[in-house]
C-alpha positions in Angstrom: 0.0 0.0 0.0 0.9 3.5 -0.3 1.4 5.9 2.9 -2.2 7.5 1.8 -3.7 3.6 2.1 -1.9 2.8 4.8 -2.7 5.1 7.0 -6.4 4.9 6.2 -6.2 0.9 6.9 -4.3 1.6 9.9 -7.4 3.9 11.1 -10.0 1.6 9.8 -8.4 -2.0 11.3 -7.1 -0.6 15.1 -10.1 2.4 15.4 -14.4 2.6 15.0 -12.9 4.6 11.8 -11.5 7.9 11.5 -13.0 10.9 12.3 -12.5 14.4 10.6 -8.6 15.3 10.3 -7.7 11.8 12.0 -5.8 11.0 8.4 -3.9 13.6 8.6 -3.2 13.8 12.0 -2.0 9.8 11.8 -0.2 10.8 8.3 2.1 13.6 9.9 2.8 11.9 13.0 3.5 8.4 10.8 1.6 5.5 10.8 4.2 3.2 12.7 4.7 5.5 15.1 1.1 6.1 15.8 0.6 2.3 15.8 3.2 2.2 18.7 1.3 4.6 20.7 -2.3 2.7 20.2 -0.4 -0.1 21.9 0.8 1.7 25.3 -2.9 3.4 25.8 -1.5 4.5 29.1 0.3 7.4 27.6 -2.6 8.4 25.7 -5.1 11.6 27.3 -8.4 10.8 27.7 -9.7 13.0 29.7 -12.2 14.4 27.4 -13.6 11.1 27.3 -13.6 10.7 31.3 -16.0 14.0 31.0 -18.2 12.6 29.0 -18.7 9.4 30.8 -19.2 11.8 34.5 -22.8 11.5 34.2 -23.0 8.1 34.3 -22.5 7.0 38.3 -22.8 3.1 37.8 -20.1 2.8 36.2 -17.6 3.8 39.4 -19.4 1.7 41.8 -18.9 -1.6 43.1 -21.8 -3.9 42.4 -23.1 -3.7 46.1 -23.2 -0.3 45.3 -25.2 -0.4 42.1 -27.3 -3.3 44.1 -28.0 -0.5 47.3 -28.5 2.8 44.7 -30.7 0.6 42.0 -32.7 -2.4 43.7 -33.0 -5.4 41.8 -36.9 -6.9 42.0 -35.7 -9.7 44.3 -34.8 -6.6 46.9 -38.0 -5.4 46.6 -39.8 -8.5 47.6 -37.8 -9.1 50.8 -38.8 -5.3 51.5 -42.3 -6.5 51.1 -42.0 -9.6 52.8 -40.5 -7.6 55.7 -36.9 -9.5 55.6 -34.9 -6.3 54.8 -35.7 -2.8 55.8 -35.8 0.8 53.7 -32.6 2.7 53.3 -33.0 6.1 55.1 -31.6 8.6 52.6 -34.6 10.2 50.8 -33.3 10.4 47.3 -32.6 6.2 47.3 -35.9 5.7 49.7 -38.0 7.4 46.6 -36.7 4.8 44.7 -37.4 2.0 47.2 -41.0 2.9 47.8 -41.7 3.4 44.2 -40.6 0.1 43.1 -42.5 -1.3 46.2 -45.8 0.5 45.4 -45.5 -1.2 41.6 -45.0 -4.9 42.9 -47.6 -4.4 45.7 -50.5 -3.0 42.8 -48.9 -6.1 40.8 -49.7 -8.3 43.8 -53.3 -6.9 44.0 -54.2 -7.1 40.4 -52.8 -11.0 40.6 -55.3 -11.3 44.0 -58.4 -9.9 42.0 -58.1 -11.7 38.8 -57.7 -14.6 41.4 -61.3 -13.6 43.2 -62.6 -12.4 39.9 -62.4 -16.2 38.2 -63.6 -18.0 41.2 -66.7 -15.8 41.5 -67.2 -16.3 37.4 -69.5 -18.9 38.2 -72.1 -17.4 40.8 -72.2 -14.3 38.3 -73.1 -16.6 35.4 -76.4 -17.9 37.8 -77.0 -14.3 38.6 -79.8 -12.8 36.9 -78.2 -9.7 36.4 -76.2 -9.5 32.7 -72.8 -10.4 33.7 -71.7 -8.6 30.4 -73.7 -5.6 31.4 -72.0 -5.9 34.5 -68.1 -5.8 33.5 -69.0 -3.1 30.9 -70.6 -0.6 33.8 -67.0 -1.8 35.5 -65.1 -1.0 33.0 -66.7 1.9 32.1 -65.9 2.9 35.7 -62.4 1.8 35.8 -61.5 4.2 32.3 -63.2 7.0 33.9 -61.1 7.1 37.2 -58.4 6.2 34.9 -58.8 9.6 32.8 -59.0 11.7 36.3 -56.3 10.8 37.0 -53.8 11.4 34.0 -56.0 14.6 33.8 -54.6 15.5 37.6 -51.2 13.9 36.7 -50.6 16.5 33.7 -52.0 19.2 35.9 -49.7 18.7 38.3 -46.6 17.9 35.4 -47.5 21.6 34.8 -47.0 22.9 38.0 -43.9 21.1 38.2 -42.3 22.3 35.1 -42.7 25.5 35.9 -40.5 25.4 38.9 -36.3 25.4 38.7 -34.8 22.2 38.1 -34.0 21.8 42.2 -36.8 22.5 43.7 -39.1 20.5 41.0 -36.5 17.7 42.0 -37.2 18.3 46.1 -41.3 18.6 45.1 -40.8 15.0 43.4 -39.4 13.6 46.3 -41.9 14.9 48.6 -44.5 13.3 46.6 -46.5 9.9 47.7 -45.6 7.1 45.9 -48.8 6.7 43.5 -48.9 10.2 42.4 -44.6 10.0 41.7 -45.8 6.6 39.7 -48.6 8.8 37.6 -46.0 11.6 37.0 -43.1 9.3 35.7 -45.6 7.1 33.6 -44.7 9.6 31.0 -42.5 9.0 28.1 -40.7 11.2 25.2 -40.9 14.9 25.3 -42.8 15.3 28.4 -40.5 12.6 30.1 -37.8 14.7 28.7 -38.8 18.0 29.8 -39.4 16.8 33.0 -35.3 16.5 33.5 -34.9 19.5 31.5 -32.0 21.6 33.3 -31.4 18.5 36.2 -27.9 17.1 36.6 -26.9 13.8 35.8 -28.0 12.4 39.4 -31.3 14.2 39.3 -32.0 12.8 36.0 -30.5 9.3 37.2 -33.0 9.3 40.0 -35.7 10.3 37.9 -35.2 7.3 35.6 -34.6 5.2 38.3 -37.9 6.3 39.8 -39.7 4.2 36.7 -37.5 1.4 36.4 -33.6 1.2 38.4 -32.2 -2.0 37.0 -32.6 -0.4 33.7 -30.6 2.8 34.8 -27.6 0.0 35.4 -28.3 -1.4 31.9 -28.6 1.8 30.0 -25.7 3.1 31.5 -23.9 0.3 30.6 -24.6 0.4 27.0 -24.5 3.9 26.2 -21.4 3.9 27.3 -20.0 1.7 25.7 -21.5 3.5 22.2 -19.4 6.6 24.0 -16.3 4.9 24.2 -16.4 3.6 20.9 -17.0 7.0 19.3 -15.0 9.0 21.1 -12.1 7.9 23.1 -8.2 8.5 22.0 -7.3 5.2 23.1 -8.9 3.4 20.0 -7.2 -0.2 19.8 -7.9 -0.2 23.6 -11.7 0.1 23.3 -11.2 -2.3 19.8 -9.9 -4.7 21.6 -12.1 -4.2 25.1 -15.1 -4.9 22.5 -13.2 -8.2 21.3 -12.5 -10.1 24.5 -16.0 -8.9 26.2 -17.1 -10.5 22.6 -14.9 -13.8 23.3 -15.4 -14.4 27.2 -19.4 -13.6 26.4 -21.9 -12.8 28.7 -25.4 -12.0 28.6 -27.0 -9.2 30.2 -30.2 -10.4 30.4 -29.6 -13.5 32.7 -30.9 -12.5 36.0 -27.7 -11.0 38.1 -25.5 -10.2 35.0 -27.8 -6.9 35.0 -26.1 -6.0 38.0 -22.2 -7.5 37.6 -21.3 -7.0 34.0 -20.3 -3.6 34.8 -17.6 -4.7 37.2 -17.2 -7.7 34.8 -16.1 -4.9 32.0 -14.1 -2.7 34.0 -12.3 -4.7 36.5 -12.4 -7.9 34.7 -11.6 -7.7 30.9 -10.4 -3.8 30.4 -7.1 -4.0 32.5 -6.0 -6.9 31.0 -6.8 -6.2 26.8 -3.4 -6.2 26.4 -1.6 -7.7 28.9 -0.8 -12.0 29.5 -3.4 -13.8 28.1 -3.3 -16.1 30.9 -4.5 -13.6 33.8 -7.3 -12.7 31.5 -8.8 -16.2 31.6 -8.2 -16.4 35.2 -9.7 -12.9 35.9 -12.7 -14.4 34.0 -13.0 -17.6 35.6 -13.3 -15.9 38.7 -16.0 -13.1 37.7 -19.2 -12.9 39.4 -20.4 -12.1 36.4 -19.1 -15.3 34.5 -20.0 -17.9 36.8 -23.5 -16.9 37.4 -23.5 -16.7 33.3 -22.3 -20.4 33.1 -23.6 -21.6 36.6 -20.6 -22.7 37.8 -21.2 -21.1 41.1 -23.9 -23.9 41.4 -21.9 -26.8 40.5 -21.1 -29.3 43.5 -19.0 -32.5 43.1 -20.6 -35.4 43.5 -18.5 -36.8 46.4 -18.4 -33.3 47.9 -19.4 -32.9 51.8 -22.6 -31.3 50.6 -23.5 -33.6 48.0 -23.3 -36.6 50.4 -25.4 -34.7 53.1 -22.8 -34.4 55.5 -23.2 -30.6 56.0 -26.9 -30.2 55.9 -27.1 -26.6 56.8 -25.1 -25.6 54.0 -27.9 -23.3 51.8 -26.6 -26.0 48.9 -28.3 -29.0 51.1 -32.3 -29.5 50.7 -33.9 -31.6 53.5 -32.9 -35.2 54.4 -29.4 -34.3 52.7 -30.2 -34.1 49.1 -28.2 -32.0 47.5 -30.0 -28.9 45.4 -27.6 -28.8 42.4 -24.9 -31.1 41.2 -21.8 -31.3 38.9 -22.1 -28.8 36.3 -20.6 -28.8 32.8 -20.9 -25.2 31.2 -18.2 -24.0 32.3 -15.8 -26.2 31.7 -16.9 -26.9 28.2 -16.9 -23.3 27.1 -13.1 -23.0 28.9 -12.1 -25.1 26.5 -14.5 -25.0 23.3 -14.4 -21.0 23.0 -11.9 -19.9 25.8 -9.3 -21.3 24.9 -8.5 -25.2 23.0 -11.2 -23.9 20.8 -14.0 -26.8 18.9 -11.3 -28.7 17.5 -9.4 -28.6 20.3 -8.3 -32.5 21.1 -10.2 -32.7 24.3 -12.9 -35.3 24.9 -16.6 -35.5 27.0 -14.2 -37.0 29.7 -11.7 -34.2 30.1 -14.8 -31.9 30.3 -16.2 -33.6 33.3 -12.8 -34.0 34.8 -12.6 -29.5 34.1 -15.9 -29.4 36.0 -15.0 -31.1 38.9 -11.8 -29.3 39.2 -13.8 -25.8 39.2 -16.3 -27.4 41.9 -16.5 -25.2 44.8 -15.5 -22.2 42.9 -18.8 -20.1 43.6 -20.0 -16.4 45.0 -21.1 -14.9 48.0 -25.1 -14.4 47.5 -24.9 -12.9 43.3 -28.1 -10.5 43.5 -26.8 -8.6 46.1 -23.7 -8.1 44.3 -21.5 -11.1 45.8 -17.9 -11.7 45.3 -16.2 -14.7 44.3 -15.2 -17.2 46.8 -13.9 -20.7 47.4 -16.0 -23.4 49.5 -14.2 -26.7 50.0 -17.1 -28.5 50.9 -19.0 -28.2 47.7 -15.6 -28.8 45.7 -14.7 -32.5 44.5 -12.3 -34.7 46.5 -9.3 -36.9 44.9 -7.0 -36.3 41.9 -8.2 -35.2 38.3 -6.8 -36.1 34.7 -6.8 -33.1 32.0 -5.8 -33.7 28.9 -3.4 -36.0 29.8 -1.8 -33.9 32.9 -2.6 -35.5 36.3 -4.2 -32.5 39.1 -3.9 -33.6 42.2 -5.7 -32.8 45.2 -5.6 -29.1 45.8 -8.7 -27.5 46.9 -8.7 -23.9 44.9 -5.3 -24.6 43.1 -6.3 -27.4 41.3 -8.6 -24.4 39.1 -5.2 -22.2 38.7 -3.6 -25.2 37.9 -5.8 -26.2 35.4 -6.1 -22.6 33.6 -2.6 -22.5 33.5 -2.5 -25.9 31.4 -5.3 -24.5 29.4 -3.6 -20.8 28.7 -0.1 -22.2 27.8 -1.2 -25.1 25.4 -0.2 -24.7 21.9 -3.5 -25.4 20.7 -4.5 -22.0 22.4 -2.1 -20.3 21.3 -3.4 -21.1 18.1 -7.2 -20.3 18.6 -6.8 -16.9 19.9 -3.9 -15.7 17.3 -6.3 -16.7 14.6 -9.2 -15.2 16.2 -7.1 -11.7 16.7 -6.3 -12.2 12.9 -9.8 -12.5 12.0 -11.2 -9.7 13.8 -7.5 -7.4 12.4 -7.3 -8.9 8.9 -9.6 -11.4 7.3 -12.6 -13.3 8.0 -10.2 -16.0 6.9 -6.8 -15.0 7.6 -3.8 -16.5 6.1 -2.1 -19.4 7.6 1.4 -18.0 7.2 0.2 -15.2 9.6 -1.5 -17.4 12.7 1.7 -19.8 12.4 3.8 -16.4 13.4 1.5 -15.2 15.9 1.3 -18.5 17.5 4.9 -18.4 18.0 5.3 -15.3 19.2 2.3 -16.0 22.2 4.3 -19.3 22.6 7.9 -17.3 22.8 6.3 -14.6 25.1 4.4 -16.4 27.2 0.6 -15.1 26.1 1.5 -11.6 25.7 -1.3 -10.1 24.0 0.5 -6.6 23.0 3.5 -8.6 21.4 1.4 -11.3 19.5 -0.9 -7.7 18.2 2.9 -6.4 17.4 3.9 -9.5 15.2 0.5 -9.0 13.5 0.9 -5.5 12.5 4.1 -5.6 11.8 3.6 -8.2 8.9 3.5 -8.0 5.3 -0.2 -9.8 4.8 -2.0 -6.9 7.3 -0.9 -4.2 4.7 -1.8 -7.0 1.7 -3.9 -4.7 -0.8 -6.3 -8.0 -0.5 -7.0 -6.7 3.0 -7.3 -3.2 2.1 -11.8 -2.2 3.0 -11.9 -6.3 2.7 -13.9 -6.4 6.2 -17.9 -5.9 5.9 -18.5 -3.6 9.6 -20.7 -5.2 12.2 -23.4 -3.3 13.3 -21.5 -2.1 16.1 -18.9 -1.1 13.8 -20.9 0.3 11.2 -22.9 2.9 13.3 -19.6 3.6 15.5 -18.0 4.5 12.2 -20.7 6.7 11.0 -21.0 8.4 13.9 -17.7 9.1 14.0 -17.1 10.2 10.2 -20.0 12.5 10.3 -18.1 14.2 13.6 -21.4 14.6 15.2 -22.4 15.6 19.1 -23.6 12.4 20.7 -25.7 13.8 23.5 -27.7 10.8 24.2 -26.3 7.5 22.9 -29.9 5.5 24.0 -31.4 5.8 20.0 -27.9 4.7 19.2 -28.5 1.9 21.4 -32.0 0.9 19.7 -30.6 1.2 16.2 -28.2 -1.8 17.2 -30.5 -3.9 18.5 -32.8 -3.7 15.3 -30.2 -4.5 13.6 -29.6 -7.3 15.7 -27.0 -6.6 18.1 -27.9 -5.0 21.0 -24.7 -4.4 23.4 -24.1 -6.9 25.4 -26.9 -9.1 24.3 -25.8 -11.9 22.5 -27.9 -15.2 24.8 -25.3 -18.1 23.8 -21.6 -18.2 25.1 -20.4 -18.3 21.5 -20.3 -14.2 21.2 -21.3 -12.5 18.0 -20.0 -13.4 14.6 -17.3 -11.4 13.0 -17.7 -13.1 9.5 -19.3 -11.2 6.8 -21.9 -13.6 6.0 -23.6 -13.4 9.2 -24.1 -9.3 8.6 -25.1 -9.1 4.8 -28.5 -9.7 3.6 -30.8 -7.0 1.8 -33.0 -6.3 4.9 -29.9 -5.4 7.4 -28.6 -3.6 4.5 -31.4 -1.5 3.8 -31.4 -0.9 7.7 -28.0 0.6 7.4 -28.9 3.2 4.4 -32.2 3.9 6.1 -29.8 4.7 9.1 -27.1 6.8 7.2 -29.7 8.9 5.9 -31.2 9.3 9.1 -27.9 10.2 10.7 -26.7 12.8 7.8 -30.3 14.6 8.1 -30.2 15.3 11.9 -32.9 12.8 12.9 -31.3 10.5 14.7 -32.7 11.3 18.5 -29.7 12.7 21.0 -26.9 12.8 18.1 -26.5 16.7 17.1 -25.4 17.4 13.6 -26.7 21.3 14.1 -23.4 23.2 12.6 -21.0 19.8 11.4 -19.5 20.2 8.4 -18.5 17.4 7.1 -16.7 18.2 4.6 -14.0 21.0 6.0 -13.9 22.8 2.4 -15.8 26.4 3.0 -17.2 26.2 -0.6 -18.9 23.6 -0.2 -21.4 26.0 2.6 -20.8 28.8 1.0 -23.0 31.0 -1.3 -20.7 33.1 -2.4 -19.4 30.4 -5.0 -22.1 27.9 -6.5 -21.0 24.4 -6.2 -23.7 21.9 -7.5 -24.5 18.4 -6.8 -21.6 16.3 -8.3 -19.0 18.6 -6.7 -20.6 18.3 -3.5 -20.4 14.1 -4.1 -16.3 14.6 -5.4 -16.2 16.3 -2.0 -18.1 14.0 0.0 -16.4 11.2 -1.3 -12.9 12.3 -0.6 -13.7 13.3 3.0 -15.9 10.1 3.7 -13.7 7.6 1.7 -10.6 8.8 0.7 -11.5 8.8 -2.8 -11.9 5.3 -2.6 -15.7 4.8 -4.3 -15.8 2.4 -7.5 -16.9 3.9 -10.6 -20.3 2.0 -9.9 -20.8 3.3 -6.8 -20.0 6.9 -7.7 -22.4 6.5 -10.7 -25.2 5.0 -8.6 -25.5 8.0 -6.6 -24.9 10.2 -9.6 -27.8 9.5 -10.9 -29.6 10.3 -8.0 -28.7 13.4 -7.6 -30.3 14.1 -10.6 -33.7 14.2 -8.2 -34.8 18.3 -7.6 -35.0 16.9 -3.6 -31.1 16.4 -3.3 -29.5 19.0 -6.1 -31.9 21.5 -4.9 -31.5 23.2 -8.0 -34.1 26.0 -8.8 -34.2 28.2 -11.9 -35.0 31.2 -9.7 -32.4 30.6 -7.6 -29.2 28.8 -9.4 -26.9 29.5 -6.5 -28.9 27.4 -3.9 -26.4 24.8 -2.5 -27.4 21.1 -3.3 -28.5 18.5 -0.4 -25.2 18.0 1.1 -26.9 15.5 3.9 -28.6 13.6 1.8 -25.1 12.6 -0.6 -23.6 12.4 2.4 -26.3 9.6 3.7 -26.0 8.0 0.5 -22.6 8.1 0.8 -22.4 6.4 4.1 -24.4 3.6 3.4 -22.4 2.9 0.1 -20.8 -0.1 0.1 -17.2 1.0 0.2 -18.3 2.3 3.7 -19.6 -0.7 4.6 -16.4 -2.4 4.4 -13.4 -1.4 6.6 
C-alpha cells in the first residue's frame, strides 16, 4: 500500500474509523509511530472522554453499590416480605417505595383476577347481565383512569414551571402513587421533566420508573461513547473483542447488576496484557459464573452432596443435594476460551474441568457477591486433564488447570487466529497465525506482542486486505458516527438502532459471542437498515446525536454562497472526506444519478446559487458499500 492507504487501513483495522482530520493527524505523526502509541494506551489523554462518561455513576461503583442505589426486584420483595428494611436517605428511599408501590398494585391485580375467576360462576347464575355488568365496571375503571392522567398533567405543569432543584425536592416529597402517575410519562414530556437536572437528578428520575434499567442503559451507552469518542482506539477495539470472546449475557438475571464490574475490573485491565491472567480474571468473575452456573456446580463426592453438612444453603432436607456437577463451564473453557472446537479434548476431560472448578462459587450474586472458594462443595481426589494429572488441591487445582489451558499450543493457536480474524480477514492467512502463534508461545501469552507481530507483517498491509472487512453493526454505526463528527448527546437511539439491527450491546444469549464473518451481517433487509440509518444520521434525525453546525466536509465552498458548487461537486467532495476517494466507478455513478432528483440537487431556476443536499449525498454516501467495508 501506499502511505495514503496505509494510513487509512491503519485507522480503519485498530479504530471505530476515522474521524474528521484523524488521516492527517495519523499521516504527519507516521503510521508506525502512531501504531506504537495505540499499543501503550496509558500514555494516551483521555480525559475528554472521562468527561463525557461523568454522568454516568454506575459505572464507578462496586456492584453492592449499584445493588443498594438501583434495587433489583428480588430486593424489593424481601422489603415487602419484611426481611430487609428501607434505606434512610430520601433520594434512594424514593426509589425504594416506588418500586414497592408497583409490585404491591402487581400483587393486587394477581389477587383480584384470582377472586374475579372463582366468583365467574355465581355471576353466570345471577340474573343480572354479567356482560352488562363488566361493561358498567369497565366503564368505571376508564373513567377514574382519565381523572387521573388529567390530575397527573396538571400537576406535570405545575412542576415544570418550577427550577430544576426544587421541581427535583417537590418529586421527592411526593407519595408514591402520584410519583408513579408523573413518571408514567414518556418522550418529550419525560424529557422536559429532566430539563435543566444534573446527571443524578436525571438518574433518579429514571430510576424512579425502572432502576435496574438505569444499570443497563448506562452500561450500553457507554460503551457506544467509548467507541465514538475515546483516544485510546485499539484499547476500546480490543475491550469490545474479549468482552465479545469471554461472552456474557446481560439479560440472565444478576449479570444486570455485575457486568459492569465484569467490563471494568475484569476484561479492560487486562486487553493487552498475559493472556493467561485474562482467563483467570474471568474464571473468577461474578459475572461469568452466574453466566455459566458454575457457582452452582457441587462435586458429587463433595461434603454437601453426600449430606454431610446439611445446613449448608446448597443442602435441601434429608441431605439431598439442590444442584450437582455442572458442565458449562468447563466446556466453554475449552470449546471457545481457549482449546477452541477442535481442540483435542474429549466429553471425559470436560467432566474432569468441571470437577476441578467445583466449589469455585460467589457470595449471594443478587446482592452483588464476590467470588469465593468453598471446599465442601468442591470434588475430592486427583483429576486427569488432557493428559496432565491435578492432584488434590482445593482452589489450586482451578489455577492449575487454567494455566495448562492458557499455555497449550493449541490456544495459542485459537486466539492468534481469532485476533487475525477480527485485524485482517474473516479467513486469515495461515502463514500469519503460524507467526503469531509463536510469538504467544515465545512470550508467554502476551497479547500486546502477538498484536505487534500481527501489524508488523506483510499480509495486514496486503492490498487484499485493504476495505476487505464488511463492519458489524456495532462497527458500522460507530464509524458513522464518527465520520459525520457529530455531538452524541444521548447515545440510547444509538442503542435501539443496534438492537434492530440485531445486536444489542451486550446481548448476545449463547456463550459463542457475535459473529465477526461477513456472512452473518449481509443480507438486503440489514442492509437496507443501514442506508435507512445513514440517511437518518446525515439529516439530523437521529434522537440525541447533534449534527446542528458539522461540516463534514472542512472545504468552505462547499457552505458557501458566495461560489455555487452543485451536486456532483458536493459528491467529489463528499467522497474524498468520507472515503478517501476510494468509491468504484459503480458506486460513484449510482449515486450520480440520484442526484439528478430536484430533492437532493436543490436546484431551482430562480435561484441557481442554492447549495445542493449535502446531507442527503452524504447519507448516501455512508451507506455505500465502500463504507460498509473497513
Amino acid at each position: 500500500m501506499d502511505e495514503q492507504k496505509r494510513t487509512v487501513h491503519a485507522l480503519n483495522r485498530l479504530t471505530f474509523g476515522p474521524r474528521p482530520g484523524d488521516v492527517e493527524r495519523v499521516s504527519q505523526m507516521g503510521v508506525d509511530k502512531w501504531i506504537e502509541l495505540q499499543l501503550r494506551p496509558d500514555k494516551i489523554d483521555n480525559s475528554a472522554l472521562d468527561a463525557r462518561l461523568a454522568p454516568f455513576r454506575t459505572l464507578r461503583m462496586n456492584t453492592n453499590e449499584i445493588v443498594e442505589n438501583f434495587p433489583s426486584n428480588q430486593m424489593i420483595k424481601q422489603i415487602a416480605d419484611g426481611k430487609a428494611s428501607m434505606p434512610r436517605d430520601p433520594t434512594k428511599r424514593a426509589v425504594y417505595e416506588a418500586q414497592l408501590e408497583r409490585y404491591e398494585n402487581k400483587q393486587e391485580r394477581k389477587e383480584e383476577s384470582a377472586k374475579v375467576s372463582a366468583t365467574s360462576d355465581a355471576q353466570n347464575s345471577d340474573k343480572q347481565d354479567p356482560a352488562k355488568t363488566g361493561i358498567a365496571e369497565s366503564d368505571a375503571e376508564e373513567t377514574r383512569r382519565r381523572e387521573e392522567r388529567r390530575a397527573a398533567n396538571v400537576r406535570a405543569q405545575e412542576l415544570l414551571d418550577l427550577p430544576p432543584d426544587e421541581r427535583m425536592r417537590e418529586i421527592l416529597r411526593m407519595s408514591p402513587e402520584d410519583r408513579r402517575a408523573l413518571t408514567g410519562n414518556k418522550g418529550q414530556r419525560a424529557d422536559a421533566m429532566m430539563d435543566g437536572m444534573s446527571a443524578q437528578q436525571k438518574e433518579t428520575m429514571m430510576a424512579l420508573k425502572n432502576p435496574e434499567q438505569v444499570v443497563v442503559d448506562e452500561l450500553m451507552q457507554a460503551k457506544l461513547v467509548r467507541a465514538i469518542y475515546s483516544e485510546r482506539q485499539l484499547d476500546e477495539v480490543l475491550t469490545d473483542f474479549w468482552l465479545n470472546h469471554f461472552n456474557v449475557f446481560i439479560n440472565k438475571g444478576a449479570d444486570r447488576y455485575l457486568l459492569t464490574s465484569y467490563e471494568r475490573d475484569v476484561i479492560r485491565p487486562h486487553v493487552l496484557g498475559k493472556f493467561e491472567d485474562l482467563l483467570v480474571a474471568t474464571a473468577k468473575s461474578p459475572a461469568m459464573m452466574f453466566y455459566l452456573d458454575n457457582w452452582l456446580s457441587v462435586g458429587p463426592n463433595s461434603m454437601v452432596a453426600l449430606g454431610i453438612d446439611p445446613h449448608h444453603p446448597y443442602v435441601r432436607r434429608k441431605g439431598k443435594q439442590s444442584s450437582g456437577l455442572n458442565e458449562n463451564y468447563g466446556r466453554e473453557l475449552m470449546e471457545l476460551h481457549t482449546l477452541s472446537v477442535n481442540g483435542g479434548y474429549t466429553q471425559k476431560d470436560v467432566t474432569e474441568v468441571a470437577k476441578v472448578f467445583t466449589g469455585w462459587t460467589l457470595d449471594q450474586p443478587k446482592k452483588g457477591g464476590d467470588f469465593r472458594f468453598e471446599p465442601r462443595m468442591h470434588e475430592p481426589g486427583d483429576k486427569v486433564v488432557l493428559g496432565h494429572r491435578i492432584k488434590q488441591n482445593g482452589e489450586k487445582e482451578g489455577m492449575e488447570v487454567l494455566r495448562l489451558l492458557a499455555r497449550n499450543p493449541q490456544t495459542a493457536h485459537f486466539i492468534s487466529q481469532k485476533l487475525a480474524m477480527r485485524f485482517v480477514a474473516d479467513d486469515p492467512p495461515l502463514a500469519l497465525v503460524d507467526r503469531m502463534t509463536k510469538t504467544y508461545l515465545k512470550k508467554n501469552g502476551d497479547i500486546r506482542e502477538v498484536l505487534r507481530t500481527m501489524f508488523q507483517s506483510p499480509e495486514f498491509w496486503s492490498q487484499d486486505t485493504y476495505r476487505a472487512k464488511v463492519k458489524t453493526p456495532l462497527e458500522f454505526v460507530v464509524s458513522a458516527v464518527r465520520a459525520s463528527g457529530a455531538d452524541v448527546e444521548d447515545a440510547r437511539a444509538l442503542v435501539g438502532t443496534l438492537n434492530n439491527m440485531g445486536m444489542m450491546p451486550y446481548g448476545m444469549m449463547p456463550p459463542t459471542g457475535y459473529s465477526m464473518k461477513a456472512d452473518t451481517w449481509v443480507n438486503s433487509s440489514a442492509l437496507l437498515g443501514r442506508m435507512n440509518f445513514a440517511l437518518g444520521l446525515a439529516a439530523g434525525k437521529i434522537r440525541g446525536v447533534k449534527m446542528d453546525g458539522v461540516k463534514i466536509d472542512s472545504a468552505p465552498a462547499l457552505n458557501s454562497q458566495t461560489q455555487p458548487i452543485d451536486a456532483q461537486q458536493a459528491l467529489l467532495r463528499q467522497e474524498s472526506s468520507l472515503l478517501s476517494g476510494d468509491v468504484s466507478q459503480q458506486t460513484h455513478d449510482t449515486i450520480s444519478k440520484q442526484l439528478e432528483d430536484p430533492k437532493i440537487s436543490q436546484r431551482r431556476l430562480d435561484d441557481p446559487k442554492r447549495p445542493p443536499n449535502v446531507a442527503v449525498i452524504t447519507g448516501l454516501i455512508l451507506g455505500s458499500p465502500e463504507f460498509q467495508r473497513r
